[in-house]
Backbone as CSV, one residue per row, in Angstrom:
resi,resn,N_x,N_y,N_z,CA_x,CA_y,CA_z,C_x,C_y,C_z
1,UNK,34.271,45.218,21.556,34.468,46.186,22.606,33.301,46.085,23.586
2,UNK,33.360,46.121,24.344,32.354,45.903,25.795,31.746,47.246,26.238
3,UNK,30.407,47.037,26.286,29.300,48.040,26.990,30.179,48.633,27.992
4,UNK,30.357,49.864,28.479,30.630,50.558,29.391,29.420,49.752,30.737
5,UNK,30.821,49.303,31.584,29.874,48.558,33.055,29.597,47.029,32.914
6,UNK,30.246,46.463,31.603,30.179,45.285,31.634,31.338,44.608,31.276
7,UNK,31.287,43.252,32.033,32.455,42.562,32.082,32.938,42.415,30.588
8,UNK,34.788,41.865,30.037,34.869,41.936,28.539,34.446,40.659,28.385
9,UNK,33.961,40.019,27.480,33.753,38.913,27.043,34.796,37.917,26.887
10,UNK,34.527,36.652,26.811,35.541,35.695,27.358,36.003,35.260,25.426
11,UNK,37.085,34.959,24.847,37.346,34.834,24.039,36.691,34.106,23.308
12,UNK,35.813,32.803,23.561,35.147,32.282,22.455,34.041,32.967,22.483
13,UNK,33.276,33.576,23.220,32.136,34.453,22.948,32.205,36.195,22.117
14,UNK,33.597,36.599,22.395,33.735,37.536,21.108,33.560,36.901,19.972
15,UNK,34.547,35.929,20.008,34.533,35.739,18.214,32.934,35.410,17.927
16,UNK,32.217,34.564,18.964,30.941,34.169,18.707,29.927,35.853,17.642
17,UNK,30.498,36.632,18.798,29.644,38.355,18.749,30.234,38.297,17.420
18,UNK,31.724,38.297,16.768,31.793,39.181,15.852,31.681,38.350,14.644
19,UNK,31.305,36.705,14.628,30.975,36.370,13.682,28.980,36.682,13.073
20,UNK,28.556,36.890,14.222,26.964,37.433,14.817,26.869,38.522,13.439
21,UNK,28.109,39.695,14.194,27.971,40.592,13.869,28.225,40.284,12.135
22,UNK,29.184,39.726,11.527,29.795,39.638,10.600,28.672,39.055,9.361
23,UNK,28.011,37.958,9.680,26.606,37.428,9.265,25.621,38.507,8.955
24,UNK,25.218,38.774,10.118,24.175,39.941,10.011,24.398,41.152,9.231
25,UNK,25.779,41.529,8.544,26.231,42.443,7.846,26.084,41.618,6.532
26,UNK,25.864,40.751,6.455,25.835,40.100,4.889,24.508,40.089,5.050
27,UNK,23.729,39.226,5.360,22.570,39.123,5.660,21.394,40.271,5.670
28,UNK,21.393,40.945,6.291,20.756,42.655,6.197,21.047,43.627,4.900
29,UNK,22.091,43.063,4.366,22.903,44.040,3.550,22.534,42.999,2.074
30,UNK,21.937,41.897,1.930,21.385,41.226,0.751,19.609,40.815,1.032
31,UNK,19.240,40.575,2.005,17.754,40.151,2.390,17.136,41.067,3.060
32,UNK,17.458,42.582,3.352,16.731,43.268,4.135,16.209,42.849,5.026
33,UNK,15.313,43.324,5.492,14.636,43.559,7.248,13.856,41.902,7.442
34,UNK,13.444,41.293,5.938,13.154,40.031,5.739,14.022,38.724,6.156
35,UNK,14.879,38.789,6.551,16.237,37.834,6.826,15.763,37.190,8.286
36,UNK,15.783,36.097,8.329,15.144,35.520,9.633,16.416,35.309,11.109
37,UNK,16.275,35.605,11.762,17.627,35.792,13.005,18.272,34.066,13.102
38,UNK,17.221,33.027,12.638,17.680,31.776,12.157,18.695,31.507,11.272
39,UNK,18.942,32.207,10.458,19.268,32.284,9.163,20.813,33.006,9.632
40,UNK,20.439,33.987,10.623,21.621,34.578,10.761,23.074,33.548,11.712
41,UNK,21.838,33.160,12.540,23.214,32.522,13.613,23.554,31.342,13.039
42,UNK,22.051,30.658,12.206,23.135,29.426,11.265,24.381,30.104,10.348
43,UNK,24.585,31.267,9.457,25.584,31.654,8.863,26.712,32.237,9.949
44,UNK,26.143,32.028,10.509,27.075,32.034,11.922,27.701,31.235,12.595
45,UNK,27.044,30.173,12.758,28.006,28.970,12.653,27.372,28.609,14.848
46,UNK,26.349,29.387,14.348,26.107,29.326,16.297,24.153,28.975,16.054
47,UNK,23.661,28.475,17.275,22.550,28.382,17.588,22.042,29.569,17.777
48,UNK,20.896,29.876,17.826,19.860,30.939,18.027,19.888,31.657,19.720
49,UNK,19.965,30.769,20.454,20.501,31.086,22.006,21.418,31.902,21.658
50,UNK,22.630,31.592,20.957,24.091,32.427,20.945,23.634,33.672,20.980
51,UNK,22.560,33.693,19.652,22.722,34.925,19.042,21.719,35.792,20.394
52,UNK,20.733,35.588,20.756,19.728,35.812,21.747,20.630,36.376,23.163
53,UNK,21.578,35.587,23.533,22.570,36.007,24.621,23.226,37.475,24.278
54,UNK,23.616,37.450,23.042,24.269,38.721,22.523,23.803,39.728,22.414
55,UNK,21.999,39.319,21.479,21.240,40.869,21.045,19.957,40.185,21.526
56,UNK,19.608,40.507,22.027,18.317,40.315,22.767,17.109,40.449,21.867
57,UNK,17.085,41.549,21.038,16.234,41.481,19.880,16.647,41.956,18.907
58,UNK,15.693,41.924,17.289,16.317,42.012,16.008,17.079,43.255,16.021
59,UNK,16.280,44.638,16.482,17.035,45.830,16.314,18.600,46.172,17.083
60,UNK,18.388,45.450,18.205,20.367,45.476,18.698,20.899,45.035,17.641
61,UNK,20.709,43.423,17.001,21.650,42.735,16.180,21.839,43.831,15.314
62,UNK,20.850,44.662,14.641,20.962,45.432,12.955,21.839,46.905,14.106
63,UNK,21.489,47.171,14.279,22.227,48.439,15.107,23.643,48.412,15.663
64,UNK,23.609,46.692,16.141,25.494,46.155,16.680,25.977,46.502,15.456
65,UNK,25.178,46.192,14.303,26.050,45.226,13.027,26.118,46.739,12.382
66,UNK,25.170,47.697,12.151,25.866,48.865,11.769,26.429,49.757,12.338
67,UNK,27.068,49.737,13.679,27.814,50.315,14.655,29.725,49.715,14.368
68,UNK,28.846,48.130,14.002,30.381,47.539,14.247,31.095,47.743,12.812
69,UNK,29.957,47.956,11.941,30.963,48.532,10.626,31.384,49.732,10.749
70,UNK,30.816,50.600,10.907,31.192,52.094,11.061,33.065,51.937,11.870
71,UNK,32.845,51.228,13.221,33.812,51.342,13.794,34.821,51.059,13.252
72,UNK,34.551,49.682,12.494,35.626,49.511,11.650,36.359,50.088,10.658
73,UNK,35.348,50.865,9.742,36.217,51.921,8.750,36.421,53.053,9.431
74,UNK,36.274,53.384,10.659,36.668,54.631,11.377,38.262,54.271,11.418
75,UNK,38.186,52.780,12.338,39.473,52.664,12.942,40.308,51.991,11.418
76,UNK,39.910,51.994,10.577,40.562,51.500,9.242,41.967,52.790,8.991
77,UNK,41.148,53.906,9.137,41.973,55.364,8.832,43.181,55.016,9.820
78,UNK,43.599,54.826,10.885,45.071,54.964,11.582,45.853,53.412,11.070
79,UNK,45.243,53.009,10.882,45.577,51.363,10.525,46.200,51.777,8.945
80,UNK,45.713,52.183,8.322,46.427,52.445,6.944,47.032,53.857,6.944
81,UNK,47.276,54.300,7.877,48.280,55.635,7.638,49.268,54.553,8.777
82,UNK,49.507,53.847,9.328,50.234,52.489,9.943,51.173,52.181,8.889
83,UNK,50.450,51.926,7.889,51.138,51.222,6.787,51.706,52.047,5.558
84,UNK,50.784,52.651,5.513,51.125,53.800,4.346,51.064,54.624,4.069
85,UNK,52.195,55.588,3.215,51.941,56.891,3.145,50.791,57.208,3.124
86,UNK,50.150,59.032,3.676,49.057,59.580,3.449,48.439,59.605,2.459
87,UNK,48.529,59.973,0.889,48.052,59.733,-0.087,47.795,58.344,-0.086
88,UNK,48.112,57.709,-0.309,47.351,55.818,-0.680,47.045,55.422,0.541
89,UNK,47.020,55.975,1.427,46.037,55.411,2.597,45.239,55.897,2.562
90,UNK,44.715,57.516,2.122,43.865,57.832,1.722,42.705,57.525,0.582
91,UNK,43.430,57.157,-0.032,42.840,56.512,-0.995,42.449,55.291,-0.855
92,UNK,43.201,54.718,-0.019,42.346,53.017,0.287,41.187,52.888,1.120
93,UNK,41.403,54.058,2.029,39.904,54.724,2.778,38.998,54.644,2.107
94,UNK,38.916,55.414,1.165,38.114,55.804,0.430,37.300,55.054,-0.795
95,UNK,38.123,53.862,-0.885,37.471,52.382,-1.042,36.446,51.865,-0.080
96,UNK,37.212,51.839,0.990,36.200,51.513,1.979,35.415,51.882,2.742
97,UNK,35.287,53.028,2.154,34.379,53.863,2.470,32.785,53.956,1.482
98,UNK,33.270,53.583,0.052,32.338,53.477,-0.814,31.252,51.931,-0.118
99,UNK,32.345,51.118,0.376,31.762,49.749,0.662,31.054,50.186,1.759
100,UNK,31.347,50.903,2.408,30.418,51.615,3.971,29.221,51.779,3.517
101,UNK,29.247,52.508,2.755,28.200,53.207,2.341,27.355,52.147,1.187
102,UNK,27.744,50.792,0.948,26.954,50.237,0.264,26.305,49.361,1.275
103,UNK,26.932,49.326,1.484,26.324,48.436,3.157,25.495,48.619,4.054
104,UNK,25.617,49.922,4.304,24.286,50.428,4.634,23.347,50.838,3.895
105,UNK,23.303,50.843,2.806,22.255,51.195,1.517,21.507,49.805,1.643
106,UNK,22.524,48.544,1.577,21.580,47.457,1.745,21.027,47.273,3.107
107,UNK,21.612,47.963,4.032,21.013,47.260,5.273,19.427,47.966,5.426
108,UNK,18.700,49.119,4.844,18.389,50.170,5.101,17.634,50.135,5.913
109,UNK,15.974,49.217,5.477,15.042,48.329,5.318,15.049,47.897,7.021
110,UNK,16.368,47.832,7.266,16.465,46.634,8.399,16.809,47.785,9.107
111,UNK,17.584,48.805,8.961,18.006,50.155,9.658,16.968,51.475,10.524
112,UNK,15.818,51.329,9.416,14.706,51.969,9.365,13.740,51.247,10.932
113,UNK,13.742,49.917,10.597,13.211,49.119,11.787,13.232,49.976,13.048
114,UNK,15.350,49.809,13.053,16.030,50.340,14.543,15.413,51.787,14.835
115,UNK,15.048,52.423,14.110,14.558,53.778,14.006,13.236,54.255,14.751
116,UNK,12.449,53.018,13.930,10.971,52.945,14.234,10.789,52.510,15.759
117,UNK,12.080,52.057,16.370,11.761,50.995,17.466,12.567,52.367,18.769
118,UNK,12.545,53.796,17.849,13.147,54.179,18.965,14.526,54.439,18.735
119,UNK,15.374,54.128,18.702,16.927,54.595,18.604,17.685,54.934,17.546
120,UNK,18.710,55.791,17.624,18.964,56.297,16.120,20.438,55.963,16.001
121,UNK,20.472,54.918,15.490,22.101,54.297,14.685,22.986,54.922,14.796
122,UNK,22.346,56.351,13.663,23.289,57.217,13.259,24.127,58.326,13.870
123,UNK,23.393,58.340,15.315,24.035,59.188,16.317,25.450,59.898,16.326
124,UNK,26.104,58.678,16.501,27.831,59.342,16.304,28.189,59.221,15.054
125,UNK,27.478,58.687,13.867,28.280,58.536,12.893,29.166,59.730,12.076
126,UNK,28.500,60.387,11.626,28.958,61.704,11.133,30.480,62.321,11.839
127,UNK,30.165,62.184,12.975,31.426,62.585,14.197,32.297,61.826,13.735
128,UNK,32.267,60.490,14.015,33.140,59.777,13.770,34.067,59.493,12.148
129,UNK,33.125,59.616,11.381,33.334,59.569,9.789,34.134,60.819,9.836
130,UNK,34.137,62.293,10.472,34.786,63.398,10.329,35.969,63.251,10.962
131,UNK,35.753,62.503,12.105,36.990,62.278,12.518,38.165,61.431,12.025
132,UNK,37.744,60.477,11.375,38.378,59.644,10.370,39.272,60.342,9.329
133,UNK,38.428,61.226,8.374,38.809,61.793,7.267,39.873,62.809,7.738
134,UNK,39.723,63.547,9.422,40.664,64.361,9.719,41.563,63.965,9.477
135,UNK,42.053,62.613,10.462,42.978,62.339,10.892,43.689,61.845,9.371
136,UNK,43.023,61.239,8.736,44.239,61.234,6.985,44.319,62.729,6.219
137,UNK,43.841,63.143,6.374,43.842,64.876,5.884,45.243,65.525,6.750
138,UNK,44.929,65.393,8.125,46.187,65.975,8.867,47.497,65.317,8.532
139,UNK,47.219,64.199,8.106,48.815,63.048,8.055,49.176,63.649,6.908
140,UNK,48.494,63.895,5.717,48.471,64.249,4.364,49.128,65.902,4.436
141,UNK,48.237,66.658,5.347,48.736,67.939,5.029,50.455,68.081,5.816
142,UNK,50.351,67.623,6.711,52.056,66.925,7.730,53.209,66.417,6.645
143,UNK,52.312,65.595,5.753,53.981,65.341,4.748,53.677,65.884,3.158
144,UNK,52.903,66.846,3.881,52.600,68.526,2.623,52.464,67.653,1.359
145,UNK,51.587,66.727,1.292,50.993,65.854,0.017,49.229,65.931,-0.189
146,UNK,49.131,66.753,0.909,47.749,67.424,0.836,47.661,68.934,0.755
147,UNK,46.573,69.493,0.610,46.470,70.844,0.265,46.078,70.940,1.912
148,UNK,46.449,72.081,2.684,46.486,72.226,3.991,44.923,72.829,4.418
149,UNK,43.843,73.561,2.934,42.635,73.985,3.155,41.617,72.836,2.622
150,UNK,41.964,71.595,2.799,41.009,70.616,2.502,40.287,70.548,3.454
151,UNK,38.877,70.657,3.751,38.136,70.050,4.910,37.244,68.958,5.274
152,UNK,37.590,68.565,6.433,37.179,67.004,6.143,35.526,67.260,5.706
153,UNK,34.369,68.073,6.344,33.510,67.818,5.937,33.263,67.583,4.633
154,UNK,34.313,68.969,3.653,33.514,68.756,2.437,34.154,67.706,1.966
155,UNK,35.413,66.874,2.437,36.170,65.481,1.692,34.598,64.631,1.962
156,UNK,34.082,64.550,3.312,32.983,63.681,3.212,31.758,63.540,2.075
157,UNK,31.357,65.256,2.113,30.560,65.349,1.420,31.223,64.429,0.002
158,UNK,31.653,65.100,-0.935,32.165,64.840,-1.868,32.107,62.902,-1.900
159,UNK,32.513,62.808,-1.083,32.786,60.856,-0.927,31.282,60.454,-0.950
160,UNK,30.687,60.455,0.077,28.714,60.354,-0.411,28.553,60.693,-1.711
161,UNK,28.587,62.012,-2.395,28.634,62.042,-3.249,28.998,60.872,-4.852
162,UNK,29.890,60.606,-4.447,30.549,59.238,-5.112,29.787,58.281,-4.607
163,UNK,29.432,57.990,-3.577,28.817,56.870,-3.302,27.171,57.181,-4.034
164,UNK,26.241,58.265,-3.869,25.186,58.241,-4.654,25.272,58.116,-6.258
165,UNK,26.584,58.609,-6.772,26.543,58.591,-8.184,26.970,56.872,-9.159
166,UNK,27.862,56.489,-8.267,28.406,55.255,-8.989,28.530,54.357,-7.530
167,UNK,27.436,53.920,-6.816,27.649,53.524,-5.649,27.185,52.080,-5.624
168,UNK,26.197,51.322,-6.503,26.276,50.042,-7.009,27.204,48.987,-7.741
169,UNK,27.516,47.795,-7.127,28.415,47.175,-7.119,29.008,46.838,-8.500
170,UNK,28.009,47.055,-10.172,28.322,47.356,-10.974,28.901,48.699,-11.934
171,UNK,28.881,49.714,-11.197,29.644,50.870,-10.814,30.721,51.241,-10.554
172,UNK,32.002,50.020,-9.634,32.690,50.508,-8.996,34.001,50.548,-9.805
173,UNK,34.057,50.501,-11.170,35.187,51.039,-12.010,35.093,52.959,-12.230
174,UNK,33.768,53.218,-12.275,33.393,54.821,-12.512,33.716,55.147,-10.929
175,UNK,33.283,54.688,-10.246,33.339,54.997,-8.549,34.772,55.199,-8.513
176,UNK,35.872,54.559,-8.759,37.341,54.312,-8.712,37.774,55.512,-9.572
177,UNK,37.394,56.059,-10.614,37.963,57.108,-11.279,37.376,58.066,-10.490
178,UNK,35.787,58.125,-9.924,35.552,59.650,-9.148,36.357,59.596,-7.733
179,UNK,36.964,58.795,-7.285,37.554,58.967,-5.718,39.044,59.175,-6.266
180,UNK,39.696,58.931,-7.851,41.110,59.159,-8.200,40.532,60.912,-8.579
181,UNK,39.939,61.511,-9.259,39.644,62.509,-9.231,39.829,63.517,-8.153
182,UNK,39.008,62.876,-7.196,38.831,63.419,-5.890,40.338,63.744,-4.961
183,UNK,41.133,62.531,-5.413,42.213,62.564,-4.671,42.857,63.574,-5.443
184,UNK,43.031,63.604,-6.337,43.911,64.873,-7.248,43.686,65.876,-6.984
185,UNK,42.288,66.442,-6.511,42.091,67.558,-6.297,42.683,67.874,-4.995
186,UNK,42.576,66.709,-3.733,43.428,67.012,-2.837,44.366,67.708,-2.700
187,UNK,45.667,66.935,-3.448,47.008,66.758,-3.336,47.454,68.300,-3.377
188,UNK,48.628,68.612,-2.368,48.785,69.665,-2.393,49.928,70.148,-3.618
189,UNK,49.919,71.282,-4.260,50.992,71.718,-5.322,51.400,72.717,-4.603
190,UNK,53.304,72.964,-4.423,53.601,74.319,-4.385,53.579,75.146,-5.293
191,UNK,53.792,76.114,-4.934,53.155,77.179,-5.567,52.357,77.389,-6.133
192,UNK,50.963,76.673,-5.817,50.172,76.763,-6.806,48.662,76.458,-6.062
């Protein structure tokens, strides 16, 4: 998606950005703030210029790269209520939502940088993460398979939650029973 005021990028230079971006999400998210921007655009499959044209310095790249995940599991939520009922789209969210949140656990190191240098990542996130969870909460409470007083904050809370308790990648069988939990408590019952 293109800076507000700037031209869109010409098709081989997106994919260039979102393989950038795609690298640097592995990369940050296993080598911390230690990961050399060399390292990145070779797993990138591009020269160091590429990457330099794109992010000018280390903290854009770590800030694109945790902007461009966020966006993605934001826009994940209409994409799987696309496909599938509210309940199991909800729930597939909420997979990828645990992975959100591991992802930035690894990036942290490298996150903290963007921080130090001045700008704060996390700005819209929260907004956006609420807005996410609405919009499958509303689909859910619409084909009355949700409880209609669920709120997205506390669905969030609760999901962090899961992510601090069983949020390591050897974890994610316990993680999978606390987000089936979670969903049960959702689900709406009549009369009840």
């Amino acid at each position: 998606m293109p800076e507000p005021g700037r031209r869109p990028l010409r098709a081989d230079a997106q994919r260039n950005r979102e393989r950038l971006l795609d690298a640097a999400v592995r990369a940050f998210s296993q080598g911390g703030a230690e990961v050399t921007l060399d390292a990145v655009a070779r797993d990138a499959g591009v020269g160091i210029g590429t990457l330099y044209r794109h992010f000018p310095t280390r903290e854009a790249l770590v800030e694109a790269a945790y902007r461009n995940e966020l966006e993605k599991l934001c826009d994940a939520a209409g994409e799987l209520l696309e496909r599938l009922p509210p309940v199991p789209a909800t729930r597939a969210w909420m997979d990828l939502f645990i992975d959100y949140l591991s992802t930035k656990r690894g990036m942290a190191d490298a996150l903290r940088l963007v921080i130090a240098a001045g700008t704060n990542p996390f700005a819209q996130s929260r907004d956006r993460l609420l807005a996410a969870v609405g919009e499958l909460l509303a689909a859910g409470v619409a084909a009355k398979t949700v409880r209609p007083d669920a709120a997205a904050a506390d669905v969030l809370t609760a999901l962090s939650g899961v992510s601090l308790a069983a949020g390591a990648p050897e974890q994610r069988d316990q993680a999978g029973r606390l987000l089936d939990l979670l969903l049960d408590g959702l689900r709406y019952r009549a009369g009840g």
